[in-house]
C-alpha positions as CSV (number, residue, x, y, z in Angstrom):
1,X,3.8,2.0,11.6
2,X,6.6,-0.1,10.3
3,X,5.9,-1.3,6.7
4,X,7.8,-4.5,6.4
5,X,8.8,-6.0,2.9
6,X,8.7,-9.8,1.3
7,X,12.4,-11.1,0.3
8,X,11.5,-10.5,-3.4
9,X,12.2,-7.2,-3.1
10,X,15.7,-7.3,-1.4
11,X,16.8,-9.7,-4.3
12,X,15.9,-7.4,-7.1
13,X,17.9,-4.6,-4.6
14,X,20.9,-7.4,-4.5
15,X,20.6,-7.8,-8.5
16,X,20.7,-4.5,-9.2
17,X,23.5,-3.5,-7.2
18,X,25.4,-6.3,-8.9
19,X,24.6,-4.9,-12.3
20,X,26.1,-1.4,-11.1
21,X,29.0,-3.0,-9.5
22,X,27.2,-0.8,-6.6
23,X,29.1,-2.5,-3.5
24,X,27.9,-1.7,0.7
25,X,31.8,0.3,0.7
26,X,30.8,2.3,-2.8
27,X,27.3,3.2,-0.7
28,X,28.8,4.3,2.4
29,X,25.6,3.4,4.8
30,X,25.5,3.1,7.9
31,X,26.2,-1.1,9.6
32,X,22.5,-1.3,11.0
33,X,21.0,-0.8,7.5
34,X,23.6,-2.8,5.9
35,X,23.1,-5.7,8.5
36,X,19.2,-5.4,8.5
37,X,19.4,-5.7,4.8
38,X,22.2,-8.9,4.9
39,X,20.0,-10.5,7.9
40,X,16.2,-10.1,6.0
41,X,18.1,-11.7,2.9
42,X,19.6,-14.9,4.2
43,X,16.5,-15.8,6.8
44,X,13.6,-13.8,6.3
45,X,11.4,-15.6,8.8
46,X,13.5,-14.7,11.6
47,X,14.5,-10.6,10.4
48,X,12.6,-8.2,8.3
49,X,13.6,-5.0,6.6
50,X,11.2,-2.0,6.6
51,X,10.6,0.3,4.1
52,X,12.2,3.5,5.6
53,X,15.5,1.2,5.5
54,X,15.2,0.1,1.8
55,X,14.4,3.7,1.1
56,X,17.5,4.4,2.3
57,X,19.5,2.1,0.5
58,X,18.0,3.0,-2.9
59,X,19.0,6.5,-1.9
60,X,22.2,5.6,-1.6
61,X,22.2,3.8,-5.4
62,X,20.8,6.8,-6.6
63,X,23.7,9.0,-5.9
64,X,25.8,6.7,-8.5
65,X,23.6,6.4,-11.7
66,X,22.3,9.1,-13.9
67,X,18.5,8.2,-14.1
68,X,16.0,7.6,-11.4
69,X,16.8,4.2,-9.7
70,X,13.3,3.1,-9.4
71,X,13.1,2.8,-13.1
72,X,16.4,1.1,-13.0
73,X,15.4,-1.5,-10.8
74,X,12.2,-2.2,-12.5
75,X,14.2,-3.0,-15.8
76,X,15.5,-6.0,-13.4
77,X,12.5,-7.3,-11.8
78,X,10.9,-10.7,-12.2
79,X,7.8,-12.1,-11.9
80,X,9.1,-14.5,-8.4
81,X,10.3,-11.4,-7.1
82,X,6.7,-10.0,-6.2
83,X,6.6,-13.5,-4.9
84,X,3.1,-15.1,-4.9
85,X,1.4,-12.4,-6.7
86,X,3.8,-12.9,-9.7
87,X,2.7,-16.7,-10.1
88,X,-1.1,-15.5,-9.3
89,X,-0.5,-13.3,-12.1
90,X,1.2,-15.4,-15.0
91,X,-1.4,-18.1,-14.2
92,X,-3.9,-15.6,-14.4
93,X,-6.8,-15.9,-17.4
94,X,-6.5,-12.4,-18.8
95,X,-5.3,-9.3,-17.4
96,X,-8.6,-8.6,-16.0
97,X,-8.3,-11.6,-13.6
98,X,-4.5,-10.9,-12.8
99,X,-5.8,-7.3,-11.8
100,X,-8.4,-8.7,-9.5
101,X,-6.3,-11.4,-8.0
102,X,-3.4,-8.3,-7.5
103,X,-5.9,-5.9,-5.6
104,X,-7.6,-8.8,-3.1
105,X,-3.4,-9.5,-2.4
106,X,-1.5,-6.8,-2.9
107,X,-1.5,-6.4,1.3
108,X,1.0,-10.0,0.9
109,X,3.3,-7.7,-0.8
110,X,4.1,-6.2,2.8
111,X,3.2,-9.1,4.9
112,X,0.1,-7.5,5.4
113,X,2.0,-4.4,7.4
114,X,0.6,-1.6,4.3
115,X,-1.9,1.0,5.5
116,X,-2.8,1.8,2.0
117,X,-5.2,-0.3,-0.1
118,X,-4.9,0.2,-3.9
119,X,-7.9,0.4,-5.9
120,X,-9.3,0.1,-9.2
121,X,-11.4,2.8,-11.2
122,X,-13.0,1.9,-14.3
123,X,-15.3,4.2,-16.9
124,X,-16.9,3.7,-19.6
125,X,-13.8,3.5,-21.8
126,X,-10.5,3.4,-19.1
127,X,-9.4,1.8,-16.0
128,X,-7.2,2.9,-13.2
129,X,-5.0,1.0,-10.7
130,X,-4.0,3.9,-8.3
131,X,-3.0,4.0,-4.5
132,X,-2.4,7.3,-1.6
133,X,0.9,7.7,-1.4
134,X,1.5,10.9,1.3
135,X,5.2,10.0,2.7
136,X,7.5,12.5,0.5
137,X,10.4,10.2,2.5
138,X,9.1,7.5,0.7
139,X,9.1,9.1,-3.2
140,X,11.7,6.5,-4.5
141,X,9.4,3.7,-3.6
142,X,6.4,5.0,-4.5
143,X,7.9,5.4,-8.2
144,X,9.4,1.4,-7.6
145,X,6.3,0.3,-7.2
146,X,4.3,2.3,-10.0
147,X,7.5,0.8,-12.4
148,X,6.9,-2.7,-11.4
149,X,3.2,-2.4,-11.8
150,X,4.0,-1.3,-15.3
151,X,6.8,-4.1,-15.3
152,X,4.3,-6.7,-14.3
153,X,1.9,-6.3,-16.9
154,X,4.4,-6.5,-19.4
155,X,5.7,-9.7,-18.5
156,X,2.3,-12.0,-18.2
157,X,1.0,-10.8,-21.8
158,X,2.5,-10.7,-25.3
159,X,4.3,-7.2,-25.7
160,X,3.0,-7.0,-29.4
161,X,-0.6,-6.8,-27.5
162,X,-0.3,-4.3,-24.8
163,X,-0.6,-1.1,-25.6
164,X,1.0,1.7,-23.6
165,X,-1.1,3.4,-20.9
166,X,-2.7,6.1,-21.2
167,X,-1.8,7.9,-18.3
168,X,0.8,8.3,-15.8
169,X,0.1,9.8,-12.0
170,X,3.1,10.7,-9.5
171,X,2.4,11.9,-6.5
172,X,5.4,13.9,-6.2
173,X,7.3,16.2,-8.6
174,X,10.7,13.8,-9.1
175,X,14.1,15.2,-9.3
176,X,14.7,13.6,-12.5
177,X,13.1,14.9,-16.1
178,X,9.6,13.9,-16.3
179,X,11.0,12.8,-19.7
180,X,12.8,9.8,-17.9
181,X,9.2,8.3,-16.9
182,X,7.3,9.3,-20.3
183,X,10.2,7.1,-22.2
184,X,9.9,4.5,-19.4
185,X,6.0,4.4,-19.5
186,X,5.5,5.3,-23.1
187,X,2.7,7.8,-21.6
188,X,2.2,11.0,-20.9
189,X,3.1,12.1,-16.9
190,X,1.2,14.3,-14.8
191,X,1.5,15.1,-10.9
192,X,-1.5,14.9,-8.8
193,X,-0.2,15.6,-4.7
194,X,-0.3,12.2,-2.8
195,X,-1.6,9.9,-5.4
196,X,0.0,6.8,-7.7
197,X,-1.7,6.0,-10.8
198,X,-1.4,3.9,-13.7
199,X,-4.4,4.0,-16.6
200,X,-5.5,2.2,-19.6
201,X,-7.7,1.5,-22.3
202,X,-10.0,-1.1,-21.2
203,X,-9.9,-3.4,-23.8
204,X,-6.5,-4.2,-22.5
205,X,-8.4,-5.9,-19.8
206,X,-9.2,-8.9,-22.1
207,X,-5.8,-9.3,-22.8
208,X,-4.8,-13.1,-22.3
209,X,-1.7,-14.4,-19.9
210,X,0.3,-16.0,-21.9
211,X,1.0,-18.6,-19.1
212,X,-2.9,-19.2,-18.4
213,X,-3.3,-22.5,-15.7
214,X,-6.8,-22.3,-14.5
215,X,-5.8,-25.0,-11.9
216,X,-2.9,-23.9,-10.8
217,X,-4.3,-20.2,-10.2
218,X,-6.8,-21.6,-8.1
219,X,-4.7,-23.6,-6.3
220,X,-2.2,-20.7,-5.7
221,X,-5.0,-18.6,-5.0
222,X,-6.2,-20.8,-1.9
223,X,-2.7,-20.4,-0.9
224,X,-2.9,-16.6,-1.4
225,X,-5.8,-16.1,1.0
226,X,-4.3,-18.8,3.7
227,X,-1.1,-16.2,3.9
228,X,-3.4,-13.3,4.2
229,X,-5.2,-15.0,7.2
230,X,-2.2,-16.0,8.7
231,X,0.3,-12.5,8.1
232,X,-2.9,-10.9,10.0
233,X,-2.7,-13.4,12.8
234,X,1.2,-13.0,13.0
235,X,0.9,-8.8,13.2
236,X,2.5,-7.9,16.6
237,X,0.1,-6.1,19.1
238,X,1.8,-1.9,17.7
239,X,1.2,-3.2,13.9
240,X,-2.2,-4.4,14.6
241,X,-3.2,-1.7,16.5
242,X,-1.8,0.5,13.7
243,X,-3.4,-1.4,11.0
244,X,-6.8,-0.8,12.6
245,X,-6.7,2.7,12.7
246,X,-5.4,3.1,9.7
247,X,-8.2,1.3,8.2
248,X,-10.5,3.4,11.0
249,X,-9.5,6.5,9.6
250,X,-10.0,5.2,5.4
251,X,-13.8,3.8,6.8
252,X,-14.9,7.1,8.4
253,X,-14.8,8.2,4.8
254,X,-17.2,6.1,3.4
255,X,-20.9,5.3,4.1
256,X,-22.1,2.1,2.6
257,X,-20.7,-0.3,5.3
258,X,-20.4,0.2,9.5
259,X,-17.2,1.5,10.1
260,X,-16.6,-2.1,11.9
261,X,-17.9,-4.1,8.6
262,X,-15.1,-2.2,6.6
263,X,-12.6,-2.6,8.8
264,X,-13.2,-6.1,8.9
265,X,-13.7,-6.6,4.9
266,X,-10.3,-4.9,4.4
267,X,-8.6,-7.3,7.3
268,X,-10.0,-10.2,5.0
269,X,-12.2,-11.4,8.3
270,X,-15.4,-11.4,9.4
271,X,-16.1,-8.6,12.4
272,X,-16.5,-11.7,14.7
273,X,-12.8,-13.1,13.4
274,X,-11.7,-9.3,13.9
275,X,-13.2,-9.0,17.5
276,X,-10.9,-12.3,18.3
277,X,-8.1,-10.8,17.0
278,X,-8.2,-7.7,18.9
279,X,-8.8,-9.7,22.0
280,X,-5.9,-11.4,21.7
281,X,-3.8,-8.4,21.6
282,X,-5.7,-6.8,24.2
283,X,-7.6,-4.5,22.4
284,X,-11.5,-3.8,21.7
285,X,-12.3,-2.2,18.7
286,X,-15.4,0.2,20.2
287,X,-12.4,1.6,22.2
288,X,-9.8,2.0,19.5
289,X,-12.9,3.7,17.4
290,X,-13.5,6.2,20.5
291,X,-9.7,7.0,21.1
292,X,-9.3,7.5,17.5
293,X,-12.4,10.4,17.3
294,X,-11.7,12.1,20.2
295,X,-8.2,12.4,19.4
296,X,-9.0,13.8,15.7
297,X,-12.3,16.0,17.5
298,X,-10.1,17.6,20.0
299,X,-7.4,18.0,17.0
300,X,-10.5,19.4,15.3
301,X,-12.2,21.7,18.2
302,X,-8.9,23.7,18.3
303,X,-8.5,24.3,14.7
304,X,-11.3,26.1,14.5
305,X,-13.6,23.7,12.7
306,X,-17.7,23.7,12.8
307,X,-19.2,21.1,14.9
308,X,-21.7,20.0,12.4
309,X,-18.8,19.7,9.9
310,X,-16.5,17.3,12.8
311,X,-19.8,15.3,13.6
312,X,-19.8,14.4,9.9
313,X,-15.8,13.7,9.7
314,X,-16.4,11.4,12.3
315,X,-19.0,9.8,11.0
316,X,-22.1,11.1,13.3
317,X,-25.4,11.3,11.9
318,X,-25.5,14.8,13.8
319,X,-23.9,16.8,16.0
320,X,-26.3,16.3,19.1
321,X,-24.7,12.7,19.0
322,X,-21.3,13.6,18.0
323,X,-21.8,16.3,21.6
324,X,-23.0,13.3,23.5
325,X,-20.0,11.5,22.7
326,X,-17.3,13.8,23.5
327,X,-19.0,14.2,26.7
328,X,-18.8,10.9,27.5
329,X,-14.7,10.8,26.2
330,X,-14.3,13.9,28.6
331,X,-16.9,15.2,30.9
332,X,-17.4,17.8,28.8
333,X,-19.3,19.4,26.2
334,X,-17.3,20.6,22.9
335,X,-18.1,24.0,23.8
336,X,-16.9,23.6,27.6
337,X,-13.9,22.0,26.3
338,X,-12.8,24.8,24.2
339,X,-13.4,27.3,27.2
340,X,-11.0,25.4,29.1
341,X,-8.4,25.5,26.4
């Protein structure tokens, strides 16, 4: 699936490259990237840049300065350039609102195109902001987007209040000195494979914004969940599809909600709301659900794995049913399936 991206995020590109005198000649890419980029800037109803594209324009700026650019370009960022979620945020009560507020919309960040929520973890004494990140392609804006996490929190508090975090996840081993990010977070750094994370005490929580506006939060926040509703309506047939098994696959995972409930919670719908969408794209989600299973049984069958142990990935409450299933999908039993193969 294409990840698409708001403007906010070409602008900080575009102020960056200004304060490296980094020009489109000095970067040498190729004239689709370049003319995606110019197009998404100047109208970005009509055109849209995607993440593999901005990946490969901060690839580009990397080859010119000596530390990682994500770090660089975080220096730069302001508060408009996560767009609604930086007003959300500066309005925001405390920290522990702005955090909420940033989880329920983070998806506006990507004109609801993401396929990976980000969550928060609390204990007893910390809390975690973290998110899967499993594209190596996509390292650069993985570290981006930790940096203006970090970025963010700075700007809607006093700085004399926050203190650092204490601990830093990356999901990949950078190419940089982990010294880079320890002076840039002020935290240790450790690399867990795939995931993003960002942790701190959790008194910092209560942390006020020093731009509190109940009112106004409230008001932008009706706006917030309007643009949700509509960036879902407005996802072409491929994305939606995408989206939907995306979300498929997380709520297979988990066994507190149907696998339709979840999907639907994370769409920011009801499952009736959901149903209509899929209609309208000519899809049904009972048969996206099927497809989806037997795709990752077969996948499963020939590796080797147990049935009992597929009928639970799949979210079967045993593997009679799970066998029923895949004879319906194929005419065949698991068992006669793998004879065939």
């Amino acid at each position: 699936m294409t990840v698409k991206l708001i403007v906010g995020y070409l602008r900080l590109m575009q102020r960056v490259m200004h304060h490296y005198a980094l020009t489109w000649d000095k970067l040498s890419l190729a004239d689709d990237v370049v003319y995606a980029f110019q197009q998404s800037l100047q109208d970005e109803q009509q055109y849209e840049l995607d993440v593999e594209q901005y990946v490969l324009i901060m690839q580009a700026m990397q080859m010119h300065v000596e530390r990682p650019i994500g770090l660089l370009m975080a220096e730069q960022v302001a508060l408009p350039d996560v767009g609604l979620m930086g007003y959300l945020a500066s309005t925001s009560i405390d920290l522990e609102q702005a955090f909420q507020l940033f989880q329920k919309y983070y998806p506006l960040l990507y004109k609801m195109t993401n396929i990976e929520d980000m969550t928060v973890i609390e204990d007893q004494t910390c809390f975690s902001i973290q998110w899967h990140g499993g594209f190596q392609a996509w390292q650069m804006f993985y570290e981006l987007n930790l940096a203006i996490l970090f970025r963010y929190i700075q700007l809607i508090v006093q700085a004399d209040e926050l203190h650092p975090p204490t601990k830093i996840v990356l999901g990949f081993s950078p190419q940089f000195s982990l010294q880079h990010y320890a002076q840039f977070f002020q935290s240790n750094i450790d690399i867990v494979a795939n995931c993003y994370a960002i942790t701190f005490l959790k008194s910092t929580l209560k942390i006020k914004s020093t731009s509190s506006d109940r009112a106004m939060n409230q008001m932008l926040s009706i706006q917030a969940q309007q643009s949700i509703e509509q960036n879902s309506q407005n996802l072409n047939a491929k994305q939606f599809r995408h989206k939907v098994l995306s979300l498929i696959e997380q709520g297979l995972t988990q066994d507190h909600q149907s696998i339709q409930d979840f999907v639907a919670s994370k769409m920011y719908c009801s499952e009736r709301t959901l149903q209509r969408q899929l209609a309208q794209h000519d899809l049904h989600f009972q048969t996206l659900l099927d497809g989806y299973r037997f795709e990752r049984a077969k996948s499963a069958l020939i590796t080797g794995i147990a049935l009992s142990d597929i009928a639970q990935q799949l979210g079967y409450s045993d593997q009679s049913a799970f066998g029923r299933a895949f004879k319906r999908w194929s005419g065949l039993s698991p068992k006669q399936f793998l004879k065939e193969k």
